[in-house]
C-alpha positions in Angstrom: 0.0 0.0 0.0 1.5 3.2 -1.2 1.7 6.5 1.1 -1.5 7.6 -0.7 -3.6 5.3 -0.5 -3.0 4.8 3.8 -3.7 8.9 3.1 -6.7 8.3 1.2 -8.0 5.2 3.7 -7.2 7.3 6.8 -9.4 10.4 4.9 -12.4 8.3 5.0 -12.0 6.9 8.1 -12.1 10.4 9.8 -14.9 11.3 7.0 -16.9 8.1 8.1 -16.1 9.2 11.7 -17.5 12.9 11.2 -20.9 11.4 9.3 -21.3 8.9 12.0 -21.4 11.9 14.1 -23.8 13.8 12.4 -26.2 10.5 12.4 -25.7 9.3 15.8 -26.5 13.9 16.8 -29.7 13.1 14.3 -30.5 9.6 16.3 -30.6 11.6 19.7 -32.3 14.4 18.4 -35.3 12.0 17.4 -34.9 9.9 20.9 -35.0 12.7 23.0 -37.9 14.3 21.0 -39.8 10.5 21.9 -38.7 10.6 25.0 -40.0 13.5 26.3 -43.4 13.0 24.2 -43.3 9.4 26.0 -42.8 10.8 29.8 -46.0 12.8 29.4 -48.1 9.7 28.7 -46.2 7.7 31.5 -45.8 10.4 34.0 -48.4 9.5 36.7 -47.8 5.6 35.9 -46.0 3.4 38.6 -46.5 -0.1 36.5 -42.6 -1.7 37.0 -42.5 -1.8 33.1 -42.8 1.8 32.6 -40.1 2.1 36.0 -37.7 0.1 34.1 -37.9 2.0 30.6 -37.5 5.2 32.6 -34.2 4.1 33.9 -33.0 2.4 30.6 -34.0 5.5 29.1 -31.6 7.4 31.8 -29.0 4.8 31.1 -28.9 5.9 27.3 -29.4 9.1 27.8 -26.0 8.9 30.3 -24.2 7.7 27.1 -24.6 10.5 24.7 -21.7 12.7 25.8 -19.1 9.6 25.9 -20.1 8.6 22.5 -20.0 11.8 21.0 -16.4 11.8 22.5 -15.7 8.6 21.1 -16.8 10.0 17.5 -14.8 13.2 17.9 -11.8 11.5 19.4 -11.7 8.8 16.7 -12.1 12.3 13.9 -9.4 14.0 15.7 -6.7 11.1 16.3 -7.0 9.9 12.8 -7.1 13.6 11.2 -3.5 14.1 13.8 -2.1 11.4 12.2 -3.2 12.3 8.3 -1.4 15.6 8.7 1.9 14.0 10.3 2.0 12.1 7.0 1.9 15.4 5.2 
């Protein structure tokens, strides 16, 4: 593999990182939007199903910032490394 084409493969990677970004920001945008519409209609209820969907809810919600971090980190290592190859 020639010094262009590990240029060209690392390029998409921090391309594919950046658009998995902007899908994953999309994908929270839309579960958040449920989310909210789906605590009005289970606010009052005490039913242990509806308990445990609130906290798996609160356990995704927790993961948002680290996999954002994840996406950017991955973006920025790769993009680092692209521009010590020149």
């Amino acid at each position: 593999m020639s010094i262009g084409e590990v240029k060209a493969t690392i390029g998409a990677a921090v391309e594919a990182a950046r658009q998995g970004r902007r899908v994953f920001d999309l994908a929270v945008f839309q579960a958040e939007a449920a989310t909210r519409e789906a605590a009005g209609v289970m606010s009052d209820s005490r039913h242990v199903e509806v308990t445990r969907t609130h906290h798996a809810l609160r356990s995704a919600a927790a993961e948002v910032k680290p996999t954002r971090r994840r996406f950017d980190g991955a973006a920025e290592k790769a993009g680092g490394y692209l521009s010590r190859l020149g």
